[in-house]
DRENVO-624715 format. One record per atom (N, C-alpha, C): residue in three letters; y, z, x. Coordinates in steps of 0.001 Angstrom, whole numbers, plus 500000, padded with zeros to 6 digits. Each point is the difference from the previous one (the first is absolute). Layout:
residues N
ALAYZX...
***
This chain:
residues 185
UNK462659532632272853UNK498800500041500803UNK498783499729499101UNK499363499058500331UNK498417499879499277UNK499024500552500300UNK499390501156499159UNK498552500355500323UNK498487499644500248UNK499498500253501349UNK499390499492500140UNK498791500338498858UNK498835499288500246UNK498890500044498546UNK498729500473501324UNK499634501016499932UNK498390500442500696UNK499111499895498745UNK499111499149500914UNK498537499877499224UNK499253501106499951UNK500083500468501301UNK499259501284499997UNK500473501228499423UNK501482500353499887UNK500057501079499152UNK500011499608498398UNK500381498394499855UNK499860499782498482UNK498127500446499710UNK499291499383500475UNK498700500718499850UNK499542501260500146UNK500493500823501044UNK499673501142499925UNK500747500504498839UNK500547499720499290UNK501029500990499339UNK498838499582498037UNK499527498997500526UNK498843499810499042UNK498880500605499927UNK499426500422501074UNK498998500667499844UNK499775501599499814UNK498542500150499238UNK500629501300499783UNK498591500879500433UNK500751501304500269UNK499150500721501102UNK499185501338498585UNK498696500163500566UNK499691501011498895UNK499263501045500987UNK500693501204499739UNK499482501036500767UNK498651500685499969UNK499228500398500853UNK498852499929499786UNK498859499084499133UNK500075499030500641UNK498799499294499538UNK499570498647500956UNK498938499870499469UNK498314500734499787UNK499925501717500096UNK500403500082501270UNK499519500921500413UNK501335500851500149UNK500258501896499945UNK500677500771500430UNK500650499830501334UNK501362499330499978UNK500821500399501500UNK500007498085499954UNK499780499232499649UNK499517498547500019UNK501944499805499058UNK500730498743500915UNK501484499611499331UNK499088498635499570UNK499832499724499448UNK499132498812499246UNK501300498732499521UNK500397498713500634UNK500360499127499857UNK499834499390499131UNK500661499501498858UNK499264499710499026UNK501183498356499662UNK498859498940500565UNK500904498335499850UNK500324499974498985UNK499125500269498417UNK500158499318498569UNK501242499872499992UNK500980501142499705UNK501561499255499908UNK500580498695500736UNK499598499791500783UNK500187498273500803UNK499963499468498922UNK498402499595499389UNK499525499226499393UNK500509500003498758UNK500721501361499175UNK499971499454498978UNK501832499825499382UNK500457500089500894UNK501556498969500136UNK500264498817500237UNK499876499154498988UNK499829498385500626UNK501270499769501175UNK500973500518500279UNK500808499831501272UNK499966500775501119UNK499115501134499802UNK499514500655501112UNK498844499386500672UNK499185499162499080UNK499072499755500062UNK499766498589501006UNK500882499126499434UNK500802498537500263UNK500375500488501750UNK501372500976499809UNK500328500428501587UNK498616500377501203UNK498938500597499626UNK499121500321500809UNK498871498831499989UNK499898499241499554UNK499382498551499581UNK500504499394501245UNK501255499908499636UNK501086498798501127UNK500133500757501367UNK499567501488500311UNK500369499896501066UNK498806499745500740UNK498858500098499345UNK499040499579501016UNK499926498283499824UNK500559499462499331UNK499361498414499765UNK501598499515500809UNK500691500289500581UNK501302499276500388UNK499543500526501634UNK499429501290500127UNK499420499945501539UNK499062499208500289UNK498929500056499060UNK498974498463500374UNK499902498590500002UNK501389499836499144UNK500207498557499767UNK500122499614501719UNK500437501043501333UNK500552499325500957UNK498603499067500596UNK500349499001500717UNK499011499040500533UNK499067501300500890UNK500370500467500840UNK499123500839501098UNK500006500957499033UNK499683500993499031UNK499356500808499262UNK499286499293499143UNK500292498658499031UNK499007499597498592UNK498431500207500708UNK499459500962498804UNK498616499594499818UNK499441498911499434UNK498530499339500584UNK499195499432498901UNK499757500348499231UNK499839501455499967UNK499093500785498705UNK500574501125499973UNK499712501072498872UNK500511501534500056UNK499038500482499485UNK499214501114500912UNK498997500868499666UNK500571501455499390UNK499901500528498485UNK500896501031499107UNK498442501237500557UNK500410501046500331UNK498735501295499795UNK500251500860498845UNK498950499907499404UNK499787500893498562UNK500676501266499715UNK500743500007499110UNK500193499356498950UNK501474499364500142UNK500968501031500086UNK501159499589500038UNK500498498620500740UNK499186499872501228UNK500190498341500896UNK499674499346498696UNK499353499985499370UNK499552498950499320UNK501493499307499265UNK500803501289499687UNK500938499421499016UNK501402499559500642UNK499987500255501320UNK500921499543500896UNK499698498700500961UNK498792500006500067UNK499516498904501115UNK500014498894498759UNK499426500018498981UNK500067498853498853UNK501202499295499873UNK500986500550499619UNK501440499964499622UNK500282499138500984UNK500489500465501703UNK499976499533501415UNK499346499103499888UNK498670499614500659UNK499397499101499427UNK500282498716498907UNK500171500066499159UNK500691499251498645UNK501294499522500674UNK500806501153500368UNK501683499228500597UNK499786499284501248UNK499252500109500942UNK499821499416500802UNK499003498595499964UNK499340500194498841UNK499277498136499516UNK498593500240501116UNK499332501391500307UNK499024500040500981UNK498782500704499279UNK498977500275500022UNK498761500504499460UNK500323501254500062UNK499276501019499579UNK499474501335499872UNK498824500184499828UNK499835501281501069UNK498314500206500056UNK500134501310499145UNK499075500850499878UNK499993501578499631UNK498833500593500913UNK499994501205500552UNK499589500535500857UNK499766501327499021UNK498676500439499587UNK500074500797498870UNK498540501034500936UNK500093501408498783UNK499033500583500330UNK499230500079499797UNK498498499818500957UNK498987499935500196UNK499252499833498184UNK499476499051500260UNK499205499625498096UNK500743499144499341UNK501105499859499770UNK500924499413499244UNK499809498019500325UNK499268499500500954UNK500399498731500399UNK498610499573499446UNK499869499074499387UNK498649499030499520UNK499448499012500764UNK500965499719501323UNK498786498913500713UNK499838500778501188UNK499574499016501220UNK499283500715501271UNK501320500988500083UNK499831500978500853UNK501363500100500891UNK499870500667501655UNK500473500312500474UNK500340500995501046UNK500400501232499774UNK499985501322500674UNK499679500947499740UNK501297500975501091UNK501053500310499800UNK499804501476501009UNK500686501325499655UNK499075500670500639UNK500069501531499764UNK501533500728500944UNK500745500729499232UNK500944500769500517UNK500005501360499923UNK500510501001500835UNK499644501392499985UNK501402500538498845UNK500131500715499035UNK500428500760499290UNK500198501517500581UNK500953500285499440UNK500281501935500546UNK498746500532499979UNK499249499379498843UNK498682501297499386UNK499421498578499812UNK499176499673500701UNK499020498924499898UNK500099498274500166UNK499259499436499478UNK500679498480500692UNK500263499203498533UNK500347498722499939UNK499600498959499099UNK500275498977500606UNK499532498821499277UNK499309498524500111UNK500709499393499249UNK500770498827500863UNK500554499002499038UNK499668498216500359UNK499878499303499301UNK499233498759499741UNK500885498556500006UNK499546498858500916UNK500974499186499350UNK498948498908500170UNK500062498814498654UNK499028498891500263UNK500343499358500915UNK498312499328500609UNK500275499110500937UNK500304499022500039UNK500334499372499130UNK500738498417499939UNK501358500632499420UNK500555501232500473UNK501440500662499723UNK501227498899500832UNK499592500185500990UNK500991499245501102UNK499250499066500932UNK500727499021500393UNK499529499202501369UNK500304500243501247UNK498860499894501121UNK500143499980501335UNK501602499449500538UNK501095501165500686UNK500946499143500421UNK501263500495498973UNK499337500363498600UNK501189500011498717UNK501309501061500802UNK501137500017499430UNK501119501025500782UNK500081501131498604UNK499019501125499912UNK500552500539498685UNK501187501000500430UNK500729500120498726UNK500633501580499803UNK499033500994499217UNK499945501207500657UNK499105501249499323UNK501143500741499341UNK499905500284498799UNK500939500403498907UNK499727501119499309UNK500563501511499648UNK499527501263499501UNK501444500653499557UNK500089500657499187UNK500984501171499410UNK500316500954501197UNK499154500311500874UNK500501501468500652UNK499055499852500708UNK500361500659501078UNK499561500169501536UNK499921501369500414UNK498883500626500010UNK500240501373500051UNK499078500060501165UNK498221500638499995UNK499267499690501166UNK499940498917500837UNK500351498912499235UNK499725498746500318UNK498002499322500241UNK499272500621499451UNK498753499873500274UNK499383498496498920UNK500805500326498455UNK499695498797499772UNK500439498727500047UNK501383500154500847UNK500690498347500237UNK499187499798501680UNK499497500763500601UNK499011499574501157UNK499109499538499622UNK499222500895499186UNK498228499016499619UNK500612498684499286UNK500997499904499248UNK500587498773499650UNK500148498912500923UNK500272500488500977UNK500897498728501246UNK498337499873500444UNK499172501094500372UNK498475499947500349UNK498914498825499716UNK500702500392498442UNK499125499027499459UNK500469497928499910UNK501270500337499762UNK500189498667499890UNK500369499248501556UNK499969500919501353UNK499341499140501033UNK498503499837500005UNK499458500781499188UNK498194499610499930UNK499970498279499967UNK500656499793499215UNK499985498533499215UNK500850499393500366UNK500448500867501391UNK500504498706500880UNK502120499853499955UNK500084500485499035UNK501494500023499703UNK500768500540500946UNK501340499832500046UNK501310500984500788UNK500835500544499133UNK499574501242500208UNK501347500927499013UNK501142499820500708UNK500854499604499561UNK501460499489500768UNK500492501399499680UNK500185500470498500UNK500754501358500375UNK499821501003498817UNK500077501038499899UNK499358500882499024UNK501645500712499265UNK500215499932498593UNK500477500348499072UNK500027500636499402UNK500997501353499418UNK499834500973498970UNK501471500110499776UNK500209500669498458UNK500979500211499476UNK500813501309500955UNK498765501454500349UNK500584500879500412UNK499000500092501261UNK500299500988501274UNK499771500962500944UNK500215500865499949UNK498799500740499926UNK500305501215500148UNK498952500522501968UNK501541499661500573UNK499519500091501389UNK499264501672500608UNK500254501133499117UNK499593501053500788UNK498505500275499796UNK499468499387499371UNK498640499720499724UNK499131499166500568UNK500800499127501261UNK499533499273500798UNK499176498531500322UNK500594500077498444UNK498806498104499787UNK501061499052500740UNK501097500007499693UNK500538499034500918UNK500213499768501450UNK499762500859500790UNK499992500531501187UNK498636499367500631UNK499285500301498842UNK498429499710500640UNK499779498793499439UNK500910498992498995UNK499651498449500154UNK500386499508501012UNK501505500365500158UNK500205499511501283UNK499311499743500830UNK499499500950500621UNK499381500418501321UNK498914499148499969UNK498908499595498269UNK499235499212500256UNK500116498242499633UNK501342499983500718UNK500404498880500255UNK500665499002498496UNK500040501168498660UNK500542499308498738UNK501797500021499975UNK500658499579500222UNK501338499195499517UNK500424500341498532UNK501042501259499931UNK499829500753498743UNK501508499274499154UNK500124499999498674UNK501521499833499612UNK500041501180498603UNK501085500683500409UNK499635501022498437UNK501441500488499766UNK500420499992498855UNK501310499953499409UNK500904501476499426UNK499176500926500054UNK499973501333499716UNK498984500894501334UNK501031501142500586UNK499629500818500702UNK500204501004499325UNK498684500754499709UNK499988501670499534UNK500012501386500699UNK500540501010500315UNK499402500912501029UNK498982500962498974UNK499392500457500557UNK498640500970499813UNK499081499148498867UNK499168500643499627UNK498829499037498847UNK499568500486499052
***
């Protein structure tokens, strides 16, 4: 009998969980081990670039959110032969940009993407490590319909669904793909 190969438990079985942190009572997900196994690394690479290669998923472009998108949407991006934008926080961008504000547990923040980021019409993928509130892959999708784009579908390594960000992209109409399900946060 041949065993089958899960992507998702080969990844989960990579990542590693650190108890309390930031904060007390917080199971804190922690990607780096992905990244720093060049065949763990390679496997979670390919599974998002062998789902986008399909004709009805390829993006024009892949928009990464700070920080960690950055190092997954690049990569993607690169295998797929398509641009990358970065969608960073508020200050960090040097030409014009667009602006939007998201609510936080304890307050809000602002994240930025230039305006000659994407074109009217472009099909992006929105790309992030983890999905927890889901507040900043929304102002993400927010922003890059400002400028006219279609988020075709929003990306993360993990969910952590009892925290409710994925529930509530859904609902605001984002098209989620995520390769690791966590329970509690």
């Amino acid at each position: 009998m041949t065993a089958v190969f899960s992507v998702s438990d080969y990844l989960r079985d990579h990542i590693r969980t650190v108890p309390d942190w930031p904060a007390p009572g917080v199971q804190f997900r922690d990607i780096t081990p992905l990244l720093q196994n060049p065949r763990v690394f390679r496997v979670l690479i390919d599974a998002f670039v062998h789902r986008y290669m399909a004709p009805e998923l390829r993006p024009d472009v892949v928009a990464g959110l700070d920080a960690r998108g950055f190092i997954l949407g690049s990569v993607v991006a690169y295998e797929l032969n398509v641009g990358f934008v970065p969608i960073r926080k508020k200050g960090k961008l040097p030409f014009d940009t667009v602006a939007e504000t998201y609510e936080l547990e304890y307050g809000s923040a602002t994240v930025e993407l230039h305006t000659d980021a994407v074109q009217a019409g472009q099909r992006v993928l929105l790309i992030d490590d983890l999905i927890a509130t889901g507040g900043t892959m929304m102002a993400g999708k927010k922003l890059l319909e400002k400028l006219g784009a279609t988020v075709t579908e929003g990306a993360a390594i993990v969910d952590l669904p009892e925290l409710g960000g994925s529930a509530r992209l859904r609902e605001g109409g984002l098209k989620l793909f995520t390769l690791v399900e966590f329970d509690g946060h």
